[in-house]
N, C-alpha and C positions, 0 to 999 in steps of 0.2 A: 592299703593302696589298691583302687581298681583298675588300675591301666593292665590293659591288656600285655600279658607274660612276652608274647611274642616282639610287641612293640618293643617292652623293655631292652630283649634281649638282643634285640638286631641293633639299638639304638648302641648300648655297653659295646658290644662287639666290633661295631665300628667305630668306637674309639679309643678302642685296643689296636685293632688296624692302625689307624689314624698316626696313632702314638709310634710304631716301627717303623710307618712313610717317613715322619718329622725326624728320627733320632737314631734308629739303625743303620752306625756306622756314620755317622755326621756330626759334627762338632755341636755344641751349644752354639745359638745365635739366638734370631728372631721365631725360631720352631716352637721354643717353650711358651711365647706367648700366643701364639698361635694354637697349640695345643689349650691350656687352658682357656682362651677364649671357646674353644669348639665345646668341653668339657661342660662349662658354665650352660651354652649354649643350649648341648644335648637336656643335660639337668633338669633347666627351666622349663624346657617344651615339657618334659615325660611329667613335672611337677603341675604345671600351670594346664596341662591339659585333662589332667586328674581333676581340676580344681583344687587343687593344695596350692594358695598362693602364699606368701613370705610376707612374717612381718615388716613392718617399716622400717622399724628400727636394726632389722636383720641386712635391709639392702645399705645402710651405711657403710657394710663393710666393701661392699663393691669398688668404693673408692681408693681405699687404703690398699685391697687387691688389684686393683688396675696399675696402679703408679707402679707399685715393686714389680708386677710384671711387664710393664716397658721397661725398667730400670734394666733386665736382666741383658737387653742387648743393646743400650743406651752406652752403660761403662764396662770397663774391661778388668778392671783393680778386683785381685781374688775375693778381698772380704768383703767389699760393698756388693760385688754377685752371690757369692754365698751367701749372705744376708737379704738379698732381692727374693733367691729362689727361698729360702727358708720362710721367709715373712709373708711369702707368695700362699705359699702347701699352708700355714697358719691360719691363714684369713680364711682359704678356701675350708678349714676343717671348723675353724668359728661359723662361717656360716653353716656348714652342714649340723653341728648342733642344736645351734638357734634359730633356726629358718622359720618357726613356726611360731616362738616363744619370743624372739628379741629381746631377750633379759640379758645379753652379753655384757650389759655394763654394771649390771649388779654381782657378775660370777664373783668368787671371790678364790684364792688360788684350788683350794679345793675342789671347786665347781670346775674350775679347768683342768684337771688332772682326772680329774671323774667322769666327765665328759669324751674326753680325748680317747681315755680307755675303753670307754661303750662304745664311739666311733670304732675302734679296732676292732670290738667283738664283732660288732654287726656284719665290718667290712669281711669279717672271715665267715662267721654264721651266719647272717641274715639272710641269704638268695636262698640257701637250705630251707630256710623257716619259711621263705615267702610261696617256693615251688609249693610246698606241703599244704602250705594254708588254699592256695590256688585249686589243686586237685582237691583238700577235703571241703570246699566250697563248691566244686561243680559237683561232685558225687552227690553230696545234700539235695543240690538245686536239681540235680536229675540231670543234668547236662553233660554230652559225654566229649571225654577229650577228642579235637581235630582227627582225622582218620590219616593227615598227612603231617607229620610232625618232622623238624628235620634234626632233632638232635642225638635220636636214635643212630642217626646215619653218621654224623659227625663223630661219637664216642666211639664207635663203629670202625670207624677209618684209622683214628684215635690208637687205638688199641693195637688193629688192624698191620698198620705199619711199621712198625719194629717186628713185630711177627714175623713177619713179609723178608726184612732187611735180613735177619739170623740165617732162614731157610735160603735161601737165595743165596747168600752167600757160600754157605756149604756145600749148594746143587754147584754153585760156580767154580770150585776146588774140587767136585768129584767129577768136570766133563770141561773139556778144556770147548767144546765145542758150543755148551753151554753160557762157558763163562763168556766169549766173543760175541754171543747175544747178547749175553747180557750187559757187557760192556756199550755194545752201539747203541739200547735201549738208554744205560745211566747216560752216553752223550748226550742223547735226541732231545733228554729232557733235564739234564745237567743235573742229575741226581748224586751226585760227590757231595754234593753239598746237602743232599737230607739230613745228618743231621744237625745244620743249622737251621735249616726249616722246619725241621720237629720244633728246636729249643725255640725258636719266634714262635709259632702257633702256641705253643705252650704258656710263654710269656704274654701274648695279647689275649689269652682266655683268662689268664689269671688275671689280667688287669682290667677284663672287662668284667670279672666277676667281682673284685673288690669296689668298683665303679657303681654297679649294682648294688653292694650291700650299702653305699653311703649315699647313696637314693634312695633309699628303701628306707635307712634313717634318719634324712632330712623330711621322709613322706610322715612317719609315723613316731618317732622318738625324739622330737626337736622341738618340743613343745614349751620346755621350761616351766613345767608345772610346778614344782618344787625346787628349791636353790637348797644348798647346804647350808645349814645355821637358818632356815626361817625357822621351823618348829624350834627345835634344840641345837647346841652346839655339837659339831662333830665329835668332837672332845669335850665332855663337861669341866669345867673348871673344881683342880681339882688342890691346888697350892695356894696357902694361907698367905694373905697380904704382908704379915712380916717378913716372913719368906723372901717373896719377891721382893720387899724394900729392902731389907740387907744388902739383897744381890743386886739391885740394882743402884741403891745408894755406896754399895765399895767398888763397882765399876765408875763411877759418877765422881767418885773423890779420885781414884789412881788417874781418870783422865785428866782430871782438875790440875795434880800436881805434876803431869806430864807435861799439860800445858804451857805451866806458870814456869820450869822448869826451863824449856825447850821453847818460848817465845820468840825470843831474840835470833834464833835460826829460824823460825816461821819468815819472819819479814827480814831481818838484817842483810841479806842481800850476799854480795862479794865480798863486803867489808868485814863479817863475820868468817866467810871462808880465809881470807889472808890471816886474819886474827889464830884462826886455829891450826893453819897450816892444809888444809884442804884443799886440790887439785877443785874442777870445777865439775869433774868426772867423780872422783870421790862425794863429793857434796851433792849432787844432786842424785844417785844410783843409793848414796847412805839410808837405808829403811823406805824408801820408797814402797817396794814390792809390799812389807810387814802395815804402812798405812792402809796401805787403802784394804789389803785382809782384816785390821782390827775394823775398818769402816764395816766391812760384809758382815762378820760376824756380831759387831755391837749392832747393826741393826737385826738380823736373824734372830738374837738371844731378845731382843726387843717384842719384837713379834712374839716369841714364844711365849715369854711371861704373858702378853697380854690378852692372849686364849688360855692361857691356864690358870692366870692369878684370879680367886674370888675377894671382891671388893664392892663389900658393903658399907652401904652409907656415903654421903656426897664427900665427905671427907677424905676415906679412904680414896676415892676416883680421884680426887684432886693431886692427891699426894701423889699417887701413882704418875697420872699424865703430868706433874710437874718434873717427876725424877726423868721419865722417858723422851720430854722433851729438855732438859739439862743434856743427859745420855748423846742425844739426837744432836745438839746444837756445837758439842765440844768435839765429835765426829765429823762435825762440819767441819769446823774448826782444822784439825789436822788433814780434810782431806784439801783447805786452801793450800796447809804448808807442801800436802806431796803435788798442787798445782804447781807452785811456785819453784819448787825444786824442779819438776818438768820443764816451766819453764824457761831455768838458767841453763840447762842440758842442752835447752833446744836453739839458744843463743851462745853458746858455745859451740856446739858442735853441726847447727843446723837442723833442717825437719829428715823425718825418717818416716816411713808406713807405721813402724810400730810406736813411735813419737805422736805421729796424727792423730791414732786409733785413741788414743792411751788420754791424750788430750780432750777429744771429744769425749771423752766415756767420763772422764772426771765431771766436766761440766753437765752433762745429763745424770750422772749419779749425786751430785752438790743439788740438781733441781728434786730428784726424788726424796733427796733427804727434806728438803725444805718442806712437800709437798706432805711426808710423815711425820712432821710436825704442825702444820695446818690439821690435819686429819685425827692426830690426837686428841689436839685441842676442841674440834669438836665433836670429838668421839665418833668418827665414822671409818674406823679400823678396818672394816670389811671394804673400804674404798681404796684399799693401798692395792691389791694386785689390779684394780682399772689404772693408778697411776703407776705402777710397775710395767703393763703393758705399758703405756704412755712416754711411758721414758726410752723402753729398747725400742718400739717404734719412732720415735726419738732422734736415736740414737742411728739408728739403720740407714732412716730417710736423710740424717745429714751430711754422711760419706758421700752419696753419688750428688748431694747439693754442692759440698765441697769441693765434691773430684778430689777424691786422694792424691793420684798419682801426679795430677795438673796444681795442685797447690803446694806441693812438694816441689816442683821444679821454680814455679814462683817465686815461693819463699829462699828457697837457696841461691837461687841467682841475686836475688836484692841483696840480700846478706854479704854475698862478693863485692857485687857495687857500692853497699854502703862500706864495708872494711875501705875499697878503693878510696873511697874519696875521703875517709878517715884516715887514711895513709896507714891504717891497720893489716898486720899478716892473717890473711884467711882463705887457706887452698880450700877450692870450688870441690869438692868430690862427685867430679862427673862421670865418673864409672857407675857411681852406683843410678845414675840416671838408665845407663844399661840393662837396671835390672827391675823398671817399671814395665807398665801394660802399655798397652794404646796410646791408652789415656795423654800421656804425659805427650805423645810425639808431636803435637798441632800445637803444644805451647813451646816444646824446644824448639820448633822451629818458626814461630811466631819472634821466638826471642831472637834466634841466629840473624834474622831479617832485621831489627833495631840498627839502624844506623849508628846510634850513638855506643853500642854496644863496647867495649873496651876488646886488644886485638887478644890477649889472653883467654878473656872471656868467651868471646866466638872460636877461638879454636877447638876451644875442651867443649863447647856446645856442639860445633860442628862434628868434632871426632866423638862425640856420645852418638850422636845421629848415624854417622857414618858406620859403629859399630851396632847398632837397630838396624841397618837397612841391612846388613849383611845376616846378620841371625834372623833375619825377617825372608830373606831370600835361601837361606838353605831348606825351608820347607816347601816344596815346589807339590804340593798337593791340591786339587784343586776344590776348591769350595763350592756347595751347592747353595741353591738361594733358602733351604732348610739354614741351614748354617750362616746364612747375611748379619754379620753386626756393624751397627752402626760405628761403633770404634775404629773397627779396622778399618772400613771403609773409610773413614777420617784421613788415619794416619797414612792409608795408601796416597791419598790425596796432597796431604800435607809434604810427604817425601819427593814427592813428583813433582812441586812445584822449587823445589833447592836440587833437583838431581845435578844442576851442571856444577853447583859448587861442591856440591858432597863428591862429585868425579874426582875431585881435585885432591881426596886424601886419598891416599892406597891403604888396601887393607891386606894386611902379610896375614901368612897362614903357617910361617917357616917353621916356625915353636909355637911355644904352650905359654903362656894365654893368647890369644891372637892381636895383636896390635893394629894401630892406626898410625899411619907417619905423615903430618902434617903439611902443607903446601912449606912452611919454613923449615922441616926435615925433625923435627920433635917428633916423642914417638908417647903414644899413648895405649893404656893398655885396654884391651876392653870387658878382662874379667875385675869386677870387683871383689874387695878383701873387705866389703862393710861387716860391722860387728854391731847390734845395737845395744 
């Protein structure tokens, strides 16, 4: 890289700055995207001014990294943020390896773990290696380093200041007369607080040194000259085709007769559970968790054979991808049944966060199975971690599509209304609406607003809101525009237009849990006992 050291290094450093403005001592909000747009920003300029421009296929990921970083102050639901920020630092670290080479759609898991790891080295070594290269390049060239340099001065101070702090303080304990200077001096400049201003300076050099080192290898290690497996396999294949057909044709027949065995509870429905004497809670909790583990592992142990087994001749490949998609298809197979158990649980008893999650992750792991059987069949094995990614980005992107916490209160209020007019018994558990995000609050009270709404129904809607507005109000801290999320901002909004009906419930504080007592004197509680 030829950009001038000093460019670099004001550029990294101010957005380490940057990064303690946005987020020391401020909640997440809108600052995260903020921050990396600046980051991106910085990046580009120090790359594109070099002349190191990005491949094409490199800036595709721009997009998939824009959306999860609006995501992160769009929703409020823990997992779909933690998965915004995660899928966010991802993308950002795909492109730092590929910026040059754009081969991220050929990596294959390997190339992503080996990747990621060199990103780490650099990010710790690289500025090392780059000052070095810097100096034994002017020295050569005869050119001698600036006569004003200012980092002398900074490591200087650096050092300097705790020095400083020790002494001081002792002189301050051996001279009372001392110490009263010293004291008016910590006022003037409100030095009580050094050291958390050491521990910030410390923190923004270090992050603007690891900034550095992943520009340093988007400049010159991002090339994608080599993938894993073009010359040879990482692992040469090293087990006999019998081998692996054994083990994979006696996994292929115990599913076979697992199948054939346990059909009639794949689809039979309630009918089956009365038959056997099974709760709907028994029936659907029964092996759940053990499916979808034999799904992980029958496809893992799939994989594995298929980088180590040698198969010679068209015959043997045959045999092979006919067993692995057998293997593949009856794994589908039991992961419809642990769908279908999902979904009596979740008409029994309603949706949950970990019922949603659980839900969507079935149906994006049933598409990657489908998608490693396609890829068997035409033998493009190295293509399953792009549909691996493909599926958890998927998977990520369809939570805040959803709205967790907003299709959770949906669904369970229909539920009530439809039991109602089925003349069916079905308590509404609108406690546990207490224990969503934001998210959920613009449709509680979208629903409270429903005229038609039943007077049961808007009570427990009303007294869920009315215990939100209350645990919403003992945080009296004020937010800065670092910290703006569009959620809260919502549900602020959304509370403020029901405030004179929500007056109308009192909320007691007398015991433990805090309750709600209704305009017709019911009383509601507002800690939930949910279990999932």
């Amino acid at each position: 890289m030829k950009t001038n050291p000093n460019k670099l290094w004001i550029i990294v450093i101010a957005l380490g700055w940057l990064f303690d403005f946005l987020f020391w001592k401020k909640t997440p909000g809108v600052n995260f995207a903020i921050y990396v747009t600046f980051v991106l920003v910085g990046a580009f300029y120090l790359l594109l001014s070099d002349g190191i421009r990005p491949n094409r296929k490199s800036l595709l990921i721009l997009t998939v990294l824009g959306v999860f970083a609006v995501i992160t102050f769009l929703r409020a639901e823990p997992i779909t943020t933690f998965l915004a920020y995660a899928f966010t630092l991802f993308s950002m670290s795909i492109l730092a390896v590929t910026y040059l080479g754009g081969r991220w759609i050929q990596y294959s898991i390997s190339d992503y773990f080996g990747r990621f790891l060199t990103l780490l080295a650099s990010a710790i070594a690289r500025p090392v290696s780059f000052a070095a290269e810097v100096r034994k390049t002017q020295a050569e060239s005869g050119v001698r380093p600036p006569k004003w340099n200012i980092w002398p001065f900074v490591r200087g101070i650096i050092i300097a200041l705790p020095v400083l702090a020790i002494f001081a303080s002792l002189l301050a304990s051996a001279d009372l007369i001392f110490s009263q200077k010293l004291n008016h001096v910590i006022q003037l400049f409100n030095l009580e607080k050094l050291p958390e201003y050491i521990f910030r300076l410390i923190y923004i050099l270090v992050i603007g040194y690891a900034l550095a080192g992943v520009v340093l290898h988007a400049a010159t290690q991002s090339t994608d000259e080599k993938l894993v497996g073009d010359d040879k396999p990482l692992v040469p294949a090293f087990l006999g085709f019998t081998e692996s057909a054994i083990v994979l044709g006696s996994v292929v027949a115990l599913f076979t007769v697992f199948v054939i065995i346990q059909f009639q509870y794949f689809f039979g429905g309630q009918t089956n559970i009365h038959i056997d004497g099974y709760t709907y809670s028994e029936y659907a909790r029964r092996g759940f968790g053990e499916l979808v583990a034999v799904a992980f592992f029958a496809l893992l142990m799939l994989l594995v054979l298929s980088g180590i087994t040698k198969r010679e001749g068209e015959s043997q490949r045959r045999v092979f991808s006919g067993l692995g998609v057998a293997l593949v298809i009856l794994v589908l197979v039991m992961l419809v049944s642990a769908y279908q158990r999902l979904v009596l649980y979740e008409a029994a008893y309603g949706f949950s966060r970990l019922r949603t999650y659980t839900h969507v992750f079935l149906i994006w792991t049933g598409l990657l199975l489908i998608a490693t059987i396609v890829l068997e069949i035409l033998r493009k094995e190295r293509a399953f971690a792009l549909a691996a990614v493909i599926a958890a980005l998927g998977f990520a992107i369809s939570l805040p599509l959803l709205n967790v916490d907003a299709f959770i209160v949906r669904q369970n209020v229909q539920r009530e209304l439809r039991a109602a007019e089925n003349s069916d018994k079905v308590d509404l558990d609108a406690q546990y609406f207490t224990n969503l995000s934001d998210d959920a609050v613009p449709v509680l009270v979208s629903t409270l607003q429903t005229p038609s709404l039943p007077a049961p129904v808007k009570d427990k809607v009303a007294a869920s809101l009315a215990c939100i507005r209350y645990t919403r109000g003992l945080d009296k801290s004020q937010l800065s525009w670092q910290s703006f999320h569009l959620a809260h901002f919502t549900a602020d909004r959304a509370l403020a237009s029901v405030k004179k009906l929500l007056d109308s419930y009192q909320v007691t504080t007398s015991d433990w849990p805090t309750k709600v007592i209704t305009p017709g004197g019911n009383e509601f509680q507002c800690a939930s006992n949910y279990y999932d």
